[in-house]
DOGURO-296368 format. One record per residue (C-alpha): residue in three letters; x, y, z; residue number from 1. Coordinates in steps of 0.001 Angstrom, whole numbers, plus 500000, padded with zeros to 6 digits. Last residue first. Layout:
// residues N
<pt kolti="ALA" east="X" north="Y" up="Z" fimi="NUM"/>
...
END
This chain:
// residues 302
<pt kolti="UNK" east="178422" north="824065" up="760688" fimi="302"/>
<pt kolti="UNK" east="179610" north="826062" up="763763" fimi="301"/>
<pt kolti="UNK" east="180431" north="824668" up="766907" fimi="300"/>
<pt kolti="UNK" east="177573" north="824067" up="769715" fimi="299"/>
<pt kolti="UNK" east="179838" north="825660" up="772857" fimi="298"/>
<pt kolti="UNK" east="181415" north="823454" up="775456" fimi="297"/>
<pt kolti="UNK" east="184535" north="824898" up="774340" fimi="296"/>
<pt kolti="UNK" east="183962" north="828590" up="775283" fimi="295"/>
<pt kolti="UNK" east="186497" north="828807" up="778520" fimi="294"/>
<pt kolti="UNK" east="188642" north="831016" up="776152" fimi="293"/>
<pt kolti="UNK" east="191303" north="828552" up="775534" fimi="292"/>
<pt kolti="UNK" east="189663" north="825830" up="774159" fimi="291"/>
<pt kolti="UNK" east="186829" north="828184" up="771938" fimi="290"/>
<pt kolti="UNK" east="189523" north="830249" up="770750" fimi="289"/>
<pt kolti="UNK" east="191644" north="827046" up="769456" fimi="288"/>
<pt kolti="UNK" east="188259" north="826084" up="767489" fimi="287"/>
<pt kolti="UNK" east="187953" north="829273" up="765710" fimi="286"/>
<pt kolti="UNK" east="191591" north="829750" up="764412" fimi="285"/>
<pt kolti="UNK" east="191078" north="826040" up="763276" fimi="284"/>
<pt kolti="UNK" east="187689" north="826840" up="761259" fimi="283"/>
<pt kolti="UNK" east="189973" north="830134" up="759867" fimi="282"/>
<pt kolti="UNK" east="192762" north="828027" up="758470" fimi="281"/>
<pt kolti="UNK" east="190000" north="825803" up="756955" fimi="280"/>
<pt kolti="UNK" east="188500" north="827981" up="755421" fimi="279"/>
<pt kolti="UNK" east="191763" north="829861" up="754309" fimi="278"/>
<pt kolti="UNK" east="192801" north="826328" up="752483" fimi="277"/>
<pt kolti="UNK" east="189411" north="826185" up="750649" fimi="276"/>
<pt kolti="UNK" east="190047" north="829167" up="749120" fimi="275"/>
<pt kolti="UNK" east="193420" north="828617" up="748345" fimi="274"/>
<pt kolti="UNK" east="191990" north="825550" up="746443" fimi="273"/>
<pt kolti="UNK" east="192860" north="822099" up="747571" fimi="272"/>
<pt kolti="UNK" east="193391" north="819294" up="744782" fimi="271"/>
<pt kolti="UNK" east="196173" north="817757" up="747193" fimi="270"/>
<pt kolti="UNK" east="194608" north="817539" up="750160" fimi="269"/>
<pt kolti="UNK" east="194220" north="813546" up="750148" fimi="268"/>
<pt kolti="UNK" east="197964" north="813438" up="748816" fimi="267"/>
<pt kolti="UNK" east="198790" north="814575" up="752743" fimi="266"/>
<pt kolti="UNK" east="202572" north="816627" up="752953" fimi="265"/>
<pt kolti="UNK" east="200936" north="819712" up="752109" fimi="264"/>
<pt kolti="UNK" east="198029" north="819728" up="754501" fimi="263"/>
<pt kolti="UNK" east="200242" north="820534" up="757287" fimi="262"/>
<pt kolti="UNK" east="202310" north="823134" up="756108" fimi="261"/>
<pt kolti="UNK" east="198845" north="824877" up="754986" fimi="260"/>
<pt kolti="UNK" east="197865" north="824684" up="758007" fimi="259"/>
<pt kolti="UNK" east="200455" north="827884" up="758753" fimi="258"/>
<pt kolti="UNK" east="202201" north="826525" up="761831" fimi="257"/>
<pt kolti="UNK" east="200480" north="827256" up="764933" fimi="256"/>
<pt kolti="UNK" east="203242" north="825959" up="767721" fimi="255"/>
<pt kolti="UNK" east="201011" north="823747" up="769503" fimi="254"/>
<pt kolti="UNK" east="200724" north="824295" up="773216" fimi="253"/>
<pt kolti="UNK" east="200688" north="820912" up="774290" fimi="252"/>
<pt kolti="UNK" east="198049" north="818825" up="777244" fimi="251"/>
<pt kolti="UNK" east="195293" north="821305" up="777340" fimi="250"/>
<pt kolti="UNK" east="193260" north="820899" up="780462" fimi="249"/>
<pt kolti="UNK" east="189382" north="820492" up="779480" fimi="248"/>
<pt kolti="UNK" east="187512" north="820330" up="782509" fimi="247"/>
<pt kolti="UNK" east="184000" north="818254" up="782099" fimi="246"/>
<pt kolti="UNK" east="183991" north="816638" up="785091" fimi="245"/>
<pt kolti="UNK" east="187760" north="815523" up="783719" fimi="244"/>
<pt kolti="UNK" east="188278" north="815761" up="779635" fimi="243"/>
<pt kolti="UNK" east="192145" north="815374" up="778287" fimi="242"/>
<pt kolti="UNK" east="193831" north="817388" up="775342" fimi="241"/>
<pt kolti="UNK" east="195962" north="817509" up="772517" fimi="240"/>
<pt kolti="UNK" east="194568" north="819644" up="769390" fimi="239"/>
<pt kolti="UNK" east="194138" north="818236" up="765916" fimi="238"/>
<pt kolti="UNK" east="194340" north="820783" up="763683" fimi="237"/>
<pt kolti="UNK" east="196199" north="822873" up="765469" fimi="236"/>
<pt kolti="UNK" east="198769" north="823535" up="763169" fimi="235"/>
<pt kolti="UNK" east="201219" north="821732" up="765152" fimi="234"/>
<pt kolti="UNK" east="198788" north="818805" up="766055" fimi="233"/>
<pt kolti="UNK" east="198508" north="818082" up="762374" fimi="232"/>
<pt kolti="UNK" east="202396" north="818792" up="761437" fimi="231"/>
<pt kolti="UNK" east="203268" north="816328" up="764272" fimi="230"/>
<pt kolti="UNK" east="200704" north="813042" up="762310" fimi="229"/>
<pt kolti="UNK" east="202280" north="814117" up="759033" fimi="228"/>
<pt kolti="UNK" east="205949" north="813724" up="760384" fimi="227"/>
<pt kolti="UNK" east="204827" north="810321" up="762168" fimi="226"/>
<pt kolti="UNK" east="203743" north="809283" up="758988" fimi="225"/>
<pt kolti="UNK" east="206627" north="810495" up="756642" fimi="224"/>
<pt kolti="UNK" east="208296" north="807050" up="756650" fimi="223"/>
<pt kolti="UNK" east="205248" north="805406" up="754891" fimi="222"/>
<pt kolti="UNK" east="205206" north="808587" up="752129" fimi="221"/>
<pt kolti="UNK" east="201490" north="810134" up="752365" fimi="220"/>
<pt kolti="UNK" east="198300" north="808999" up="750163" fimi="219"/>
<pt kolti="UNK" east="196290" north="809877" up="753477" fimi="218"/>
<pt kolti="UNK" east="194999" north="806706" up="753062" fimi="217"/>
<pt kolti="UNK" east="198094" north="804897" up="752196" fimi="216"/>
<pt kolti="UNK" east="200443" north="805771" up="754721" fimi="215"/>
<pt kolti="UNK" east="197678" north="806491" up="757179" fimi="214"/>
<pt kolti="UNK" east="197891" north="808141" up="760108" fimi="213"/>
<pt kolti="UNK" east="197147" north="807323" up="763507" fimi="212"/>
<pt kolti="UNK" east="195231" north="810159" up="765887" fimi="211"/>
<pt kolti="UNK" east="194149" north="808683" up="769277" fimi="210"/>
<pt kolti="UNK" east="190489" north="809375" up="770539" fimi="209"/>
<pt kolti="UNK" east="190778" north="807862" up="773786" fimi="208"/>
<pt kolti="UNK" east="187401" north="807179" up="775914" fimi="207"/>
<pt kolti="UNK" east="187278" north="806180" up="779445" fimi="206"/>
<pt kolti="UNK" east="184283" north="804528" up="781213" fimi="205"/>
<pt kolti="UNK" east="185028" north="804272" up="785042" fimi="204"/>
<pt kolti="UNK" east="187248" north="804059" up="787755" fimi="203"/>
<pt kolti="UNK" east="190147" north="805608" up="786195" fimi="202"/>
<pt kolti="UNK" east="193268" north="804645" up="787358" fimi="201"/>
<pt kolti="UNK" east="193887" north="802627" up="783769" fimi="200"/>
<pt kolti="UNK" east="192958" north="806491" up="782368" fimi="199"/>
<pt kolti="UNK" east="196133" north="807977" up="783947" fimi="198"/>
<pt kolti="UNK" east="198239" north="804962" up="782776" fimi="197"/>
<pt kolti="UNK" east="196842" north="805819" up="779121" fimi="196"/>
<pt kolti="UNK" east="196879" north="809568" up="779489" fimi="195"/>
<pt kolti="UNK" east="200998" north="809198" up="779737" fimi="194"/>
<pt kolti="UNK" east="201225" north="806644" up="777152" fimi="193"/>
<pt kolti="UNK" east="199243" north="808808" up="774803" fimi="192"/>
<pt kolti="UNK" east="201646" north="811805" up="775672" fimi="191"/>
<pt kolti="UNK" east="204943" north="810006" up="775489" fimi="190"/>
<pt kolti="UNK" east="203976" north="808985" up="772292" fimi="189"/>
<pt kolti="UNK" east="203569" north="811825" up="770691" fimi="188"/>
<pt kolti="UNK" east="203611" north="811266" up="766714" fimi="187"/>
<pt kolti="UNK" east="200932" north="808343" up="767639" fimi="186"/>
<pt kolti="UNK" east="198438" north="811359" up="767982" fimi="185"/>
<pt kolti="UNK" east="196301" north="812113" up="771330" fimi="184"/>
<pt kolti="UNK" east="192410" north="813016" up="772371" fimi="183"/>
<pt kolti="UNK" east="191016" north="812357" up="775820" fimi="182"/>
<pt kolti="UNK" east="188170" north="811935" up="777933" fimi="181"/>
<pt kolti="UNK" east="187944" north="810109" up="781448" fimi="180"/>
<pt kolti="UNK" east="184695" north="809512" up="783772" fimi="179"/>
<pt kolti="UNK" east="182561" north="809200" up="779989" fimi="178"/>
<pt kolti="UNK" east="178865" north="810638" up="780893" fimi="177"/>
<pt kolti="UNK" east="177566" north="811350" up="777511" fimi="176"/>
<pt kolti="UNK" east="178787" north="815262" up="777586" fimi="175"/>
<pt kolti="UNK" east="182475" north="813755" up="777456" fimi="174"/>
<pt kolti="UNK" east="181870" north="811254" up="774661" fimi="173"/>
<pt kolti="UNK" east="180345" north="813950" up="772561" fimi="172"/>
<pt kolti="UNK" east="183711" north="816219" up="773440" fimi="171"/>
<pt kolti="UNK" east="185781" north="813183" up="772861" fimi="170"/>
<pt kolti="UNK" east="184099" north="812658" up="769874" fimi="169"/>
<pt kolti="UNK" east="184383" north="816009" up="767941" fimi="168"/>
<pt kolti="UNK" east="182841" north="815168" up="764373" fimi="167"/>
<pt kolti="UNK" east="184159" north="815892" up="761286" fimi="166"/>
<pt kolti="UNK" east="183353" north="818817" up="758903" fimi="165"/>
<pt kolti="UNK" east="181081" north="818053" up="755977" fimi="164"/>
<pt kolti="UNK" east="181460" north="818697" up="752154" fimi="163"/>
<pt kolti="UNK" east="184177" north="815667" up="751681" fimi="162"/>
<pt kolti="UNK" east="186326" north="816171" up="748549" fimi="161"/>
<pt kolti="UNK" east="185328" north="819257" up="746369" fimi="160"/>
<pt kolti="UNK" east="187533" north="818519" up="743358" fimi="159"/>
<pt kolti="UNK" east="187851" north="815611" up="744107" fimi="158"/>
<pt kolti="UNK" east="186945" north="812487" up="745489" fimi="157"/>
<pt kolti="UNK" east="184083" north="812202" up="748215" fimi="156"/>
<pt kolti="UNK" east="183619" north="807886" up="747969" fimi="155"/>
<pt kolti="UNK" east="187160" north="807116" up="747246" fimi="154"/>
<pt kolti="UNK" east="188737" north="809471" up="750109" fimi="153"/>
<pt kolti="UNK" east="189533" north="813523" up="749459" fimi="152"/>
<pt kolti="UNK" east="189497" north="815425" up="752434" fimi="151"/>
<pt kolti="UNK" east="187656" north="818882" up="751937" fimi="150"/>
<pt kolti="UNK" east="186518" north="818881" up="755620" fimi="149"/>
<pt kolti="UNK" east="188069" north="815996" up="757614" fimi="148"/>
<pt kolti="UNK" east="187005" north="812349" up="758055" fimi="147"/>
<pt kolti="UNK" east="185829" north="811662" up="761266" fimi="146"/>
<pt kolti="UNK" east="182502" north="811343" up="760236" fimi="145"/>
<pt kolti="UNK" east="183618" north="808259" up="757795" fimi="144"/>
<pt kolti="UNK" east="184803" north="808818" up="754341" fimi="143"/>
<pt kolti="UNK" east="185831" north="805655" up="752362" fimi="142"/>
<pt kolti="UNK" east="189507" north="804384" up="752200" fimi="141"/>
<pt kolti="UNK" east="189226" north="801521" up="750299" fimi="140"/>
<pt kolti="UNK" east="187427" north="798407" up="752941" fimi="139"/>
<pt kolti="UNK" east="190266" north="797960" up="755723" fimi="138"/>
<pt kolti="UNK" east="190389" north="802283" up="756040" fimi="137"/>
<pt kolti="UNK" east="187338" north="803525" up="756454" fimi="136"/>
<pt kolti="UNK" east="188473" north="806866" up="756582" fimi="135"/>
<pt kolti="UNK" east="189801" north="809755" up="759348" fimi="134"/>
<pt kolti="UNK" east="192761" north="807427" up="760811" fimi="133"/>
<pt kolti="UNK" east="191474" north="807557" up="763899" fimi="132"/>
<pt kolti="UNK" east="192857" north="804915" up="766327" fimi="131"/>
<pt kolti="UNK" east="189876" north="804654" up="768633" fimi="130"/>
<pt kolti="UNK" east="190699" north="803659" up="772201" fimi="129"/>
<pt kolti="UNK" east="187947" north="802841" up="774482" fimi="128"/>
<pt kolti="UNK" east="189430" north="801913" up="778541" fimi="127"/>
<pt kolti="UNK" east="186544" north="800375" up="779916" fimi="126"/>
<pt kolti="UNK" east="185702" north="800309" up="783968" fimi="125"/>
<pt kolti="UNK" east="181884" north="800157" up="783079" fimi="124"/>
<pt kolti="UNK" east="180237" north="803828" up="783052" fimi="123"/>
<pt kolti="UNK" east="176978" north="802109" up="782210" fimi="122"/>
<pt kolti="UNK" east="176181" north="805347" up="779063" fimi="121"/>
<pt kolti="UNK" east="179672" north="805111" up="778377" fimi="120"/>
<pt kolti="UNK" east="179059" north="800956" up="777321" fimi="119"/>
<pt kolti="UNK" east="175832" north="802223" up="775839" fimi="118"/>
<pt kolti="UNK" east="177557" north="805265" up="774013" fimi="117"/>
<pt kolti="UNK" east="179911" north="802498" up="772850" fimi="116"/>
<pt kolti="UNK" east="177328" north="799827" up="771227" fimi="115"/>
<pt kolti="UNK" east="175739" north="802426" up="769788" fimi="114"/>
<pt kolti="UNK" east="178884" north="804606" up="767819" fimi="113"/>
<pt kolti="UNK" east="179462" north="801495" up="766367" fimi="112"/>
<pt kolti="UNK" east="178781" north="801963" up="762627" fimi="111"/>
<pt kolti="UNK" east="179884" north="805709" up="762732" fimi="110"/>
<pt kolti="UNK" east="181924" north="807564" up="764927" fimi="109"/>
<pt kolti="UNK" east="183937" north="804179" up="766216" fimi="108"/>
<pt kolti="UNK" east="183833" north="801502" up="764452" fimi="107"/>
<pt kolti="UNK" east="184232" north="803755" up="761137" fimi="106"/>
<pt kolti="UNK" east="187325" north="805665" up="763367" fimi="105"/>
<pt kolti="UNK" east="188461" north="802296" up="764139" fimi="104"/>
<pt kolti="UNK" east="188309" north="800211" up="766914" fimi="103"/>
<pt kolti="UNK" east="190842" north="799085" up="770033" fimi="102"/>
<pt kolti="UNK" east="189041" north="798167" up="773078" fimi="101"/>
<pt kolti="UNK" east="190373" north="797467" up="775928" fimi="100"/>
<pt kolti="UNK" east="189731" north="795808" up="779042" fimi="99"/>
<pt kolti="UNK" east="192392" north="796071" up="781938" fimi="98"/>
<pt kolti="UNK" east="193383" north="793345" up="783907" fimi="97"/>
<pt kolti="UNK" east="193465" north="793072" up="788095" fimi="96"/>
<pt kolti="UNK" east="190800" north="794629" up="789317" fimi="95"/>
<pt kolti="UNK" east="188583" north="792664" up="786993" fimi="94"/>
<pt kolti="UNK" east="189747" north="788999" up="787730" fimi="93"/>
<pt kolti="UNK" east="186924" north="788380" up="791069" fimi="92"/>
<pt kolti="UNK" east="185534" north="785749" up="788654" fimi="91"/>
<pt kolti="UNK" east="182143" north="786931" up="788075" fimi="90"/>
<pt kolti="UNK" east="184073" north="790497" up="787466" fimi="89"/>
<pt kolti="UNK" east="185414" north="789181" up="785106" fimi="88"/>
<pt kolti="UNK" east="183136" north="787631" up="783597" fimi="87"/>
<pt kolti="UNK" east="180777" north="790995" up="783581" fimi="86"/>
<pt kolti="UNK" east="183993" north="792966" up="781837" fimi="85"/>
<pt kolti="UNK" east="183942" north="789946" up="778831" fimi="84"/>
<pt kolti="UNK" east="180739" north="791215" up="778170" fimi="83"/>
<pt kolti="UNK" east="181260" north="794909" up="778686" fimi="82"/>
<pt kolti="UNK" east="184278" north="794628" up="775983" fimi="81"/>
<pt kolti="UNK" east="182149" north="793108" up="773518" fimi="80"/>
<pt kolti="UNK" east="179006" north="795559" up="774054" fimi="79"/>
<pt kolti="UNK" east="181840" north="798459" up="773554" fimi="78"/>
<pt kolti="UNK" east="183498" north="796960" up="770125" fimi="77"/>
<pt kolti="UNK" east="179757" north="796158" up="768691" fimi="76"/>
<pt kolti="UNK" east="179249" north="797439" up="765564" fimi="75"/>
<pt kolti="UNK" east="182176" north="796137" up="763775" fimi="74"/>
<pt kolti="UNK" east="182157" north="792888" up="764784" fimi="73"/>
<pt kolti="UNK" east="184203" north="791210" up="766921" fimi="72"/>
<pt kolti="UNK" east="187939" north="789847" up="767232" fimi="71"/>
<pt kolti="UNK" east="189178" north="789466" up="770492" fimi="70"/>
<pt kolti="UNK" east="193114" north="789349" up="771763" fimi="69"/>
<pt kolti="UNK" east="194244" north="787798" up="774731" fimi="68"/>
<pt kolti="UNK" east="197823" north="789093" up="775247" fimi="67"/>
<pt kolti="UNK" east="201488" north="787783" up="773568" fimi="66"/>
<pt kolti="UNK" east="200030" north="789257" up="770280" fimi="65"/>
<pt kolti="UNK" east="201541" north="788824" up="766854" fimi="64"/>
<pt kolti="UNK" east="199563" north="786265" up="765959" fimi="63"/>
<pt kolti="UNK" east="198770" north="783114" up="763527" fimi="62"/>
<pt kolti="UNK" east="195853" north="780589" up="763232" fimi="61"/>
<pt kolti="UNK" east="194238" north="782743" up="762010" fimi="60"/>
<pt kolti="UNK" east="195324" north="786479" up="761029" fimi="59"/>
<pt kolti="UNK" east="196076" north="788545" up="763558" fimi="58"/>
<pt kolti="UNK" east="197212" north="792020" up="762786" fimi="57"/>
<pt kolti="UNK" east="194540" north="792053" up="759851" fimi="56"/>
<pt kolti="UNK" east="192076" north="792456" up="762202" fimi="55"/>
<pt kolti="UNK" east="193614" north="795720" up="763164" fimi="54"/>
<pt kolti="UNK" east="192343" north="797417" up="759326" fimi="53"/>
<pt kolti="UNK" east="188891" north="796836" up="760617" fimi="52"/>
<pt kolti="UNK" east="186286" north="794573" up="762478" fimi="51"/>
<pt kolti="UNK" east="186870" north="795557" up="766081" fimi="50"/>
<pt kolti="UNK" east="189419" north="794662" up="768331" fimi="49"/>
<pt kolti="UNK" east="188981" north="794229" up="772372" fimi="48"/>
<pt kolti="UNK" east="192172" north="793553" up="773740" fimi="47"/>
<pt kolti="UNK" east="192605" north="792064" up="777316" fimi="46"/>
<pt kolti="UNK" east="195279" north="793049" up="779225" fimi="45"/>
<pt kolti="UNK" east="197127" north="792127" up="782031" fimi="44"/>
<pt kolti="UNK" east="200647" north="792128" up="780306" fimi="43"/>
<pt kolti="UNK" east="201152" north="795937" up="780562" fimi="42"/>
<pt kolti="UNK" east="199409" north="799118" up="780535" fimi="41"/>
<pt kolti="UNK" east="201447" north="801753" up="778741" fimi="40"/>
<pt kolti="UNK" east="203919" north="799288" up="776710" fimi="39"/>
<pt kolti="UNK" east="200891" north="797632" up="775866" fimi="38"/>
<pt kolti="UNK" east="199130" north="800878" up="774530" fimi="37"/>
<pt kolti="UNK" east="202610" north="802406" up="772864" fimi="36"/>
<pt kolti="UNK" east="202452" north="798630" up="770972" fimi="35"/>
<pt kolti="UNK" east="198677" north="798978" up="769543" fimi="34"/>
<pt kolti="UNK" east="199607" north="802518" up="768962" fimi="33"/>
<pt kolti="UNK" east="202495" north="801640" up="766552" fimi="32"/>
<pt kolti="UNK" east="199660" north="799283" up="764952" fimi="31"/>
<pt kolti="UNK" east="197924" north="802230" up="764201" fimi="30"/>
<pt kolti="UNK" east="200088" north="803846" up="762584" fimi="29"/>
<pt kolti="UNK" east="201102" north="801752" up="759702" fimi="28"/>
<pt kolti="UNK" east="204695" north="802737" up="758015" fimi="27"/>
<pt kolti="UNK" east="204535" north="799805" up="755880" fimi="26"/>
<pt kolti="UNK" east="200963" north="798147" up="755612" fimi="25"/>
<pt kolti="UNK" east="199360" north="795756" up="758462" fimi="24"/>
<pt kolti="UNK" east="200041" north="791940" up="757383" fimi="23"/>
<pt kolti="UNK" east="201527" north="791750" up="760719" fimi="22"/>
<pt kolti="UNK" east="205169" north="790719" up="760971" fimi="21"/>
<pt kolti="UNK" east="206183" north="791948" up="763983" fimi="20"/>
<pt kolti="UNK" east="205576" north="791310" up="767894" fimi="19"/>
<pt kolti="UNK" east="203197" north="792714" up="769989" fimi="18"/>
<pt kolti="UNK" east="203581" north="792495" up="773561" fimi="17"/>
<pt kolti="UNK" east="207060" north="793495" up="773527" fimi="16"/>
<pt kolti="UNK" east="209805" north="792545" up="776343" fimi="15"/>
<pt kolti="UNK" east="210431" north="795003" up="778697" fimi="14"/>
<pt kolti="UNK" east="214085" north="796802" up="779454" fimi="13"/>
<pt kolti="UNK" east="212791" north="799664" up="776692" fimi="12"/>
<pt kolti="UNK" east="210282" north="801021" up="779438" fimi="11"/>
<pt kolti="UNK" east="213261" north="801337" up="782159" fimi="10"/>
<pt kolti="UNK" east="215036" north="803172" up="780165" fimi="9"/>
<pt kolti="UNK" east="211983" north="805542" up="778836" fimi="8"/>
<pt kolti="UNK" east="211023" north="805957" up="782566" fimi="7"/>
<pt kolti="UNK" east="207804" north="807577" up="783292" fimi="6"/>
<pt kolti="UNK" east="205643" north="807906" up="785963" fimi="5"/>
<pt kolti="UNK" east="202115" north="809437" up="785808" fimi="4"/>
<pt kolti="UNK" east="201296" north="812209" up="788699" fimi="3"/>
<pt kolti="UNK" east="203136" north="814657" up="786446" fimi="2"/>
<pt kolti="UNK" east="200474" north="815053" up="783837" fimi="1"/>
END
């Protein structure tokens, strides 16, 4: 993505948006893509945050954020965002300030998959990040549609973990008429903030499905996050993309590491059979020949 700018020097010259000491747990992901996102787009922002493990950034009557910051439900991060959009543009303000939201994966896939296929549906000038980090996170690590195959969380525990495979939502979010699609991981910064002043071009609905992992979700060490988060787009597991008019242009060429690799590191793998490892060694294999053969707009196996 050339046409973006980028200046790491420059970048580290600007004060923070977010400052620390959020209740958020050590080695927390997501709120490392809270501060990649201001970093990305600036002080003329308004965050959108739905009910989740974010809410616990701000805390009244304290926070961390030098931005407007909104706290809504959990079903309703996209009819939110389009509110505050319409007084904006009331006031002649909505060239001038982005309007994000920043949900969950259960915010997200799940409980507010409504309000944000509406807000995609209108095509309003919404930038949607959900930092995914496959579980209901804020109320004990419950599986959401995100969560993957065989992944162990409190409500699929071993020894099968969950039985279904997770949902592709950019792809959804593509067919359903978003102007911008893209998956990224907080292990690649540079990537998500790259996509993220792309998509604040982006006259339309935009939809970010950013990979965060979770220290104590994914039952990993808090300073082997960002390790985790590499090994899954290495072994393909979670691949890098963006979504124009429905052209997928991979954004990194992962290096195909053995999943195996990847899935060692997670506790929520742990009680994986070899069997169960293959499967989904092959299910990857499959999806990487559907991006790069022109066949990814096929129905994917189930």
């Amino acid at each position: 993505m050339a046409d973006v700018d980028f200046n790491i020097k420059e970048e580290m010259k600007k004060p923070h948006l977010l400052t620390g000491g959020t209740f958020a747990c050590a080695g927390c992901n997501p709120v490392l893509g809270i501060r990649l996102t201001l970093i990305a787009l600036g002080r003329n922002v308004i965050m959108v945050n739905s009910s989740g493990c974010m809410t616990l950034t701000a805390t009244w009557p304290f926070t961390p954020y030098r931005i407007p910051w909104v706290h809504g439900a959990i079903e309703n991060g996209g009819s939110v965002a389009a509110g505050i959009l319409m007084g904006l543009k009331a006031l002649k303000k909505d060239k001038d300030t982005h309007v994000v939201v920043y949900a969950g994966d259960g915010a997200t896939y799940d409980i507010g998959l409504q309000s944000l296929s509406g807000m995609i549906h209108r095509r309003e000038k919404i930038i949607y990040i959900c930092y995914n980090n496959c579980q209901f996170a804020n109320t004990g690590h419950q599986c959401t549609s995100a969560t993957e195959k065989y992944a162990r969380t409190t409500t699929t525990p071993p020894p099968i973990g969950n039985p279904l495979p997770r949902k592709n939502m950019a792809k959804m979010m593509a067919m359903g008429g978003a102007d911008y699609c893209a998956t990224a991981c907080v292990s690649f910064p540079f990537d998500f903030i790259r996509k993220l002043r792309k998509a604040a071009k982006v006259e339309g609905s935009v939809f970010i499905d950013l990979l965060s992992p979770c220290e104590p979700g994914w039952l990993v060490k808090p300073h082997e996050t960002i390790k985790s988060g590499k090994l899954m787009v290495e072994s393909g597991m979670w691949p890098l993309y963006e979504i124009e008019k429905k052209k997928i242009t991979i954004n990194h060429k992962p290096e195909m590491i053995p999943v195996k690799e990847a899935l060692k590191i997670q506790g929520r793998f742990k009680h994986l059979t070899e069997e169960q490892i293959g499967e989904i060694q092959e299910t990857v294999i499959k999806e990487w020949e559907r991006i790069t053969n022109g066949r990814f707009w096929e129905a994917e196996e189930y």
